[in-house]
C-alpha positions in Angstrom: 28.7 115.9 -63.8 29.9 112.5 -65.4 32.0 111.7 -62.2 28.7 112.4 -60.0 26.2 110.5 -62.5 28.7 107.5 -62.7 28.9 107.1 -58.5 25.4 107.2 -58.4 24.8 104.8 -61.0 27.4 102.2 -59.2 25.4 103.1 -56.0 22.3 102.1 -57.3 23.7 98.7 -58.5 25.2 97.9 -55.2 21.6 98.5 -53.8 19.5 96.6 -56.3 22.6 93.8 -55.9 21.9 93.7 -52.2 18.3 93.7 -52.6 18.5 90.5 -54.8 21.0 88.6 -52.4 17.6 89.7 -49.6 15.0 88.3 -51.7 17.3 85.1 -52.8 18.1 84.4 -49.4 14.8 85.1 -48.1 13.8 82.2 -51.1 16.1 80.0 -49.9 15.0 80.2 -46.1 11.4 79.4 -47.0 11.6 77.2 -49.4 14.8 74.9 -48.7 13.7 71.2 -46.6 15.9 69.0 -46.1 14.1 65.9 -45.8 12.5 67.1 -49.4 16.4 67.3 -50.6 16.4 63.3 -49.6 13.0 62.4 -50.9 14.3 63.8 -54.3 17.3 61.8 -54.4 17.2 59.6 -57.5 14.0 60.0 -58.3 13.3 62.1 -61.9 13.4 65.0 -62.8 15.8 65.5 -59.8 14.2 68.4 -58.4 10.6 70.0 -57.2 8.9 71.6 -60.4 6.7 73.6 -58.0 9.9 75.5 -56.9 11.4 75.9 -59.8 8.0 77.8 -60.9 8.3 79.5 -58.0 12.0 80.4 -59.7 10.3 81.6 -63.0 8.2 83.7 -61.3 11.0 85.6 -59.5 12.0 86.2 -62.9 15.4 84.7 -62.3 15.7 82.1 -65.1 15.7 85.7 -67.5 18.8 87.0 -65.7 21.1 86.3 -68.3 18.4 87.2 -71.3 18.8 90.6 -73.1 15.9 92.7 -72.9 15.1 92.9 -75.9 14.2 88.9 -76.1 12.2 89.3 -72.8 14.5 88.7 -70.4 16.0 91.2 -67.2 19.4 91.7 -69.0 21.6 91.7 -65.8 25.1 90.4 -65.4 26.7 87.5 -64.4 27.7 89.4 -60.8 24.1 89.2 -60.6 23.5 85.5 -61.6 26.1 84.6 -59.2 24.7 86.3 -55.9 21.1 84.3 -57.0 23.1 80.9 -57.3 25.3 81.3 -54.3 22.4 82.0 -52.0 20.6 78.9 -53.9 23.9 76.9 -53.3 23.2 77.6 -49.3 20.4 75.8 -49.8 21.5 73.0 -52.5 18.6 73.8 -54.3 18.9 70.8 -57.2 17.2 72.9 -59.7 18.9 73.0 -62.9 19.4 76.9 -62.7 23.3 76.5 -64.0 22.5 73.8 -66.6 19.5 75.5 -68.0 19.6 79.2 -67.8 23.0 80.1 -68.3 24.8 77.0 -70.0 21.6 76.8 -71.8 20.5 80.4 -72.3 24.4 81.6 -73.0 25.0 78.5 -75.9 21.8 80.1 -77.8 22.5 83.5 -77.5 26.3 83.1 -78.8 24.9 81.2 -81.7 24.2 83.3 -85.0 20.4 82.3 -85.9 18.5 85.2 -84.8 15.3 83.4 -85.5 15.7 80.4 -83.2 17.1 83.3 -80.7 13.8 85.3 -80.8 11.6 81.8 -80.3 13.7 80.1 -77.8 15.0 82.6 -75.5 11.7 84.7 -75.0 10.2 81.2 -73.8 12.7 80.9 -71.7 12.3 84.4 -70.0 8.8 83.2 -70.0 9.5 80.5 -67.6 8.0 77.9 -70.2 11.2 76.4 -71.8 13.7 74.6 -70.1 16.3 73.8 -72.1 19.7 71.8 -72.1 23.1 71.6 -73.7 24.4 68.0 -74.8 28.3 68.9 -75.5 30.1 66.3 -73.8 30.9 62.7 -75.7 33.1 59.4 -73.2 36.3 61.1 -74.6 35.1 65.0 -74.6 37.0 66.3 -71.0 37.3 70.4 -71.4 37.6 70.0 -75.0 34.4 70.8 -76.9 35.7 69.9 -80.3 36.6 66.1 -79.5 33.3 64.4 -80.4 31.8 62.0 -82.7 28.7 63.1 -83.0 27.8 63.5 -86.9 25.2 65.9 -88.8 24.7 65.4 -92.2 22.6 67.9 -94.4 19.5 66.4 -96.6 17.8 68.2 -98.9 15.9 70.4 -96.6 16.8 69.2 -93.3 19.9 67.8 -90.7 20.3 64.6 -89.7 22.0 63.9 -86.6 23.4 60.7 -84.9 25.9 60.1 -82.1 26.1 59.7 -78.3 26.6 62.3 -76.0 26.8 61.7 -71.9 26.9 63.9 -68.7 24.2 66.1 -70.0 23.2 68.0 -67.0 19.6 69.5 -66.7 18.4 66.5 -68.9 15.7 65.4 -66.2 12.4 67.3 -67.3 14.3 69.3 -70.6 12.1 70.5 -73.0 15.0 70.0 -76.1 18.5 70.1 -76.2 21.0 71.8 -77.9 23.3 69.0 -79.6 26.9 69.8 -80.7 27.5 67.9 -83.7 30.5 67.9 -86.3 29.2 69.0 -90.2 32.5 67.8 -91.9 35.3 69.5 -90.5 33.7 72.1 -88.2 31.1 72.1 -85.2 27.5 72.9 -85.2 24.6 73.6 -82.4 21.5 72.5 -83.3 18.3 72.0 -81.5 16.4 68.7 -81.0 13.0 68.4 -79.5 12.8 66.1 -76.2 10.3 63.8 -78.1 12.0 64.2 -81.4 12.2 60.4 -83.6 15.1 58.7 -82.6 15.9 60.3 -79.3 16.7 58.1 -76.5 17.3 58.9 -72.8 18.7 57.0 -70.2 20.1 58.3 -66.8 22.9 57.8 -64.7 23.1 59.3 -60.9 25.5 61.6 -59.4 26.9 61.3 -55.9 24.3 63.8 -54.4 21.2 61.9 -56.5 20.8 64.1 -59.2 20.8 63.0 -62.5 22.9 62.9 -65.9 21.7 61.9 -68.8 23.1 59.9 -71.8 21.5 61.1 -75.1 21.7 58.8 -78.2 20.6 60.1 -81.7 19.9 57.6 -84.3 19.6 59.5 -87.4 17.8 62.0 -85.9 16.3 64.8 -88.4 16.0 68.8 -87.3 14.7 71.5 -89.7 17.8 73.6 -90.7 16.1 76.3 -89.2 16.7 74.4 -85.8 20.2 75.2 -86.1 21.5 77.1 -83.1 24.7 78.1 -84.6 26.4 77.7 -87.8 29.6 75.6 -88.4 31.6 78.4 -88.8 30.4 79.9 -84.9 29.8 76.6 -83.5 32.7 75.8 -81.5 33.2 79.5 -79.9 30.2 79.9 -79.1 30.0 76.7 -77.1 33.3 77.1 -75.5 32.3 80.5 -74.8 29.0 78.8 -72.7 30.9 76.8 -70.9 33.3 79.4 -69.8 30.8 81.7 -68.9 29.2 78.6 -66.9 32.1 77.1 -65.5 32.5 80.7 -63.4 28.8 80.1 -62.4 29.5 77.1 -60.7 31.6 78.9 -59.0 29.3 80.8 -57.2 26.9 78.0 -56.6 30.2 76.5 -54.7 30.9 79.5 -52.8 27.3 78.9 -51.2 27.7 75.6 -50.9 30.8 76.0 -48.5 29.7 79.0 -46.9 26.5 77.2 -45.7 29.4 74.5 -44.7 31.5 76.2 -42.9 28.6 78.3 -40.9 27.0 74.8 -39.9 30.5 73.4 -38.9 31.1 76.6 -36.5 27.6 76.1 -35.3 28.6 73.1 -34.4 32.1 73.3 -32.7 30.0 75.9 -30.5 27.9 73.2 -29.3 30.0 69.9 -29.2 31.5 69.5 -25.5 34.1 67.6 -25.1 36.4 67.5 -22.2 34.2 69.7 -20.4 34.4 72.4 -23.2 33.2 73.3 -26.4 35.1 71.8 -29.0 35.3 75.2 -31.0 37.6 76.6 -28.0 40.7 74.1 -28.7 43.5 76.0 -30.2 44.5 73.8 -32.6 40.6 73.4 -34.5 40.4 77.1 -34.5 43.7 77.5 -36.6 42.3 75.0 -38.8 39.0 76.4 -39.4 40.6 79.3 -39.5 42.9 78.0 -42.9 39.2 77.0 -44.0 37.7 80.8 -43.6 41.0 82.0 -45.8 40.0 79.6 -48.8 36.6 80.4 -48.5 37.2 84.4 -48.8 40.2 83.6 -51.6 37.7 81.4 -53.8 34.8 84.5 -52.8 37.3 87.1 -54.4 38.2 85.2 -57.8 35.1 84.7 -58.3 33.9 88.5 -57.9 37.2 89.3 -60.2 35.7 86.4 -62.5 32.2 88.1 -62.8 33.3 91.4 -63.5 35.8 90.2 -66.0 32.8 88.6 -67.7 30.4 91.9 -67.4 33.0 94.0 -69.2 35.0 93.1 -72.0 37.2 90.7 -72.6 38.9 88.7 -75.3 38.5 84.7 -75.6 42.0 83.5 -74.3 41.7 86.3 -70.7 37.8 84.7 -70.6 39.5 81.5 -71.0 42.2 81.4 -68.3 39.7 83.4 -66.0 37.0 80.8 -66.2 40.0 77.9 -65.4 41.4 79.9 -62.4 37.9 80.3 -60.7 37.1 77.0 -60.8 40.4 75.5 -59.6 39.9 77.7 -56.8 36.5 77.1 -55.9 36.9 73.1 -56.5 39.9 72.8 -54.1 38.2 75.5 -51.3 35.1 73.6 -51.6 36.4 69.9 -51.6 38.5 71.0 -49.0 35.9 73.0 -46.4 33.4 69.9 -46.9 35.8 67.4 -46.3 37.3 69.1 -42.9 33.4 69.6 -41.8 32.8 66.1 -41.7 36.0 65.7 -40.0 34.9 68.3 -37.4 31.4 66.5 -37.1 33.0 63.3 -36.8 31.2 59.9 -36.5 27.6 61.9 -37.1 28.9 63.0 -40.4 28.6 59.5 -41.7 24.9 59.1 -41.2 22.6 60.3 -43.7 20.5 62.3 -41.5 23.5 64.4 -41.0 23.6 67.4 -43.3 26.9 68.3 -43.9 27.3 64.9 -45.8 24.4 66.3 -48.4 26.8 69.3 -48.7 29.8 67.5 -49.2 28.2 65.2 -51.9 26.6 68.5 -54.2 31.0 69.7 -53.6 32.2 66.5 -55.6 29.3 67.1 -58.2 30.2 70.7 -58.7 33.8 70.0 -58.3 33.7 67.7 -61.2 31.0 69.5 -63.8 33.0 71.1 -66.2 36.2 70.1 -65.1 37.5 69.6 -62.2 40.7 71.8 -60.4 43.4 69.6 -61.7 42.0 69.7 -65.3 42.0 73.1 -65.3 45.1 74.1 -63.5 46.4 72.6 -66.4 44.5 74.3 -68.9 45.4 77.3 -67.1 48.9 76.3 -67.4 48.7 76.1 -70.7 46.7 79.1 -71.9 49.3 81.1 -69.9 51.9 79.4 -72.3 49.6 80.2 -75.2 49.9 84.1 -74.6 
């Protein structure tokens, strides 16, 4: 009876799992314009708030959000089909930055409080939130910052400088890593809290990253995300859990690539043929198909891996191998596609070059393949 209720269970997630890749594809075909994906390009937030409504109201933002706070309490298998069919599109809304860097960093924190006000807003579809971790010197290492928080009588006071803060554009606060004498802190800060200060810098596709400076700015102690003592993991743990999401945004993002380069190749004549039916582009595309189904199948091993349990070095090294993978398959499939397209490639109205430019932004968010092969490397050593 166990056997028979446990294949029907697993049948029932592959359906609802194939019904959410429908409905998130479906999204994706009526709401993605590419000429809106230009428009957009460095001008603040970064992205359309109408669709990312339209995103809260699909409920998506509250994948990663326990029931019990609100949210749909799925798995990362199922965040990752929503943000690979997103990536087809190269959707710019902060969906990765937000609602799993974001949403993951509160949930591994040890404030129940904040937990039950934040996260429920989030599931809500009124909070966007984002995670200020990274400092000039910070690569994949969480703990190498400057940022300082000092405790007053009944509140924190935080100063420092933190940069590449992703999702920063129309945050409503932002969780701030910040070091309370020896050890690492979370704590969150108000968008228009006293001594905040924005400015932005653009990425290659126009999307923006911020650079947050606090001068001696003071949070409640309640505002603490998590405690020095779970500060650290529980970031690292976020961008782990992240780093594997970006993945699958990636995985979309060369997908859509290599479908619009074959599209292509059917079409381009040259010599009196189609350019697809020349032996020697065919093996090569066909090299490109292999790294897109080998990056595809990490990250499905990455997911589940993530959904079950695991401890934090195997999280660790499984988070680095994903996105080594997916950086090089992607870099590579985009950079081959404009090769295929050839001079058109180089224009702006072109599309693969849009694709090409959100690969080198999610190639280098959280670290790109050489930085973590060797982290890999050197986890591997570790155990």
């Amino acid at each position: 009876m166990s056997q028979l209720t446990d294949m029907h269970s697993a049948g029932s997630r592959v359906e609802e799992r194939r019904m959410l890749r429908a409905s998130a594809a479906d999204f994706v075909a009526h709401t993605v314009d590419h000429k809106r994906t230009r428009e957009r390009r460095n001008v603040l937030p970064g992205y359309d708030r109408s669709v990312l409504k339209e995103i809260a109201g699909l409920g998506w933002n509250g994948i990663l959000v326990p029931e019990r706070f609100g949210g749909l309490g799925l798995g990362f298998a199922e965040m990752a089909i929503v943000l690979e069919e997103l990536g087809k599109g190269l959707l710019a809304e902060p969906i990765t930055a937000s609602f799993v860097l974001g949403t993951r960093s509160l949930l591994h924190g040890d404030n129940p409080a904040l937990k039950d006000a934040l996260l429920a807003k989030i599931a809500d579809g009124v909070l966007l939130p984002s995670v200020a971790w990274q400092e000039d010197a910070g690569g994949l290492d969480a703990s190498a910052i400057n940022t300082r928080a000092e405790n007053t009588e009944d509140a924190v006071r935080i100063s420092g400088r933190k940069r590449f803060v992703s999702g920063a554009g129309a945050a409503d606060g932002f969780i701030v890593s910040a070091r309370l004498g020896h050890d690492i802190g979370l704590y969150w800060v108000e968008r228009d809290a006293p001594g905040l200060d924005l400015v932005y810098e653009w990425r290659a596709d126009g999307t923006p990253s911020a650079i947050l400076t606090l001068s001696d700015v003071t949070v409640k102690k309640s505002a603490m995300v998590a405690s020095p003592d779970v500060g650290l993991r529980a970031v690292n743990r976020a961008i782990d859990e992240t780093a594997v999401m970006v993945c699958a945004e990636m995985c979309g993002v060369m997908r859509a690539t290599l479908d619009m380069t074959l599209e292509y190749m059917r079409t381009r004549v040259q010599f009196g043929k189609p350019i697809g039916s020349f032996q020697a582009l065919q093996h090569r595309v066909v090299d490109l198909y292999v790294q897109q189904e080998l990056a595809g199948a990490v990250l499905n091993e990455a997911t589940a891996l993530l959904d079950g349990d695991c401890d934090e070095l195997i999280r660790a090294r499984t988070a680095s191998r994903a996105k080594a993978r997916a950086c090089e398959a992607g870099l590579r499939i985009a950079r081959d596609a404009v090769q295929f397209h050839g001079a058109i490639a180089i224009q702006d109205e072109c599309n693969v070059g849009l694709y090409l430019k959100r690969a080198l932004v999610l190639s280098a968010w959280l670290g790109n393949a050489g930085e973590h092969r060797r982290r890999f490397a050197s986890l591997s050593m570790a155990a």
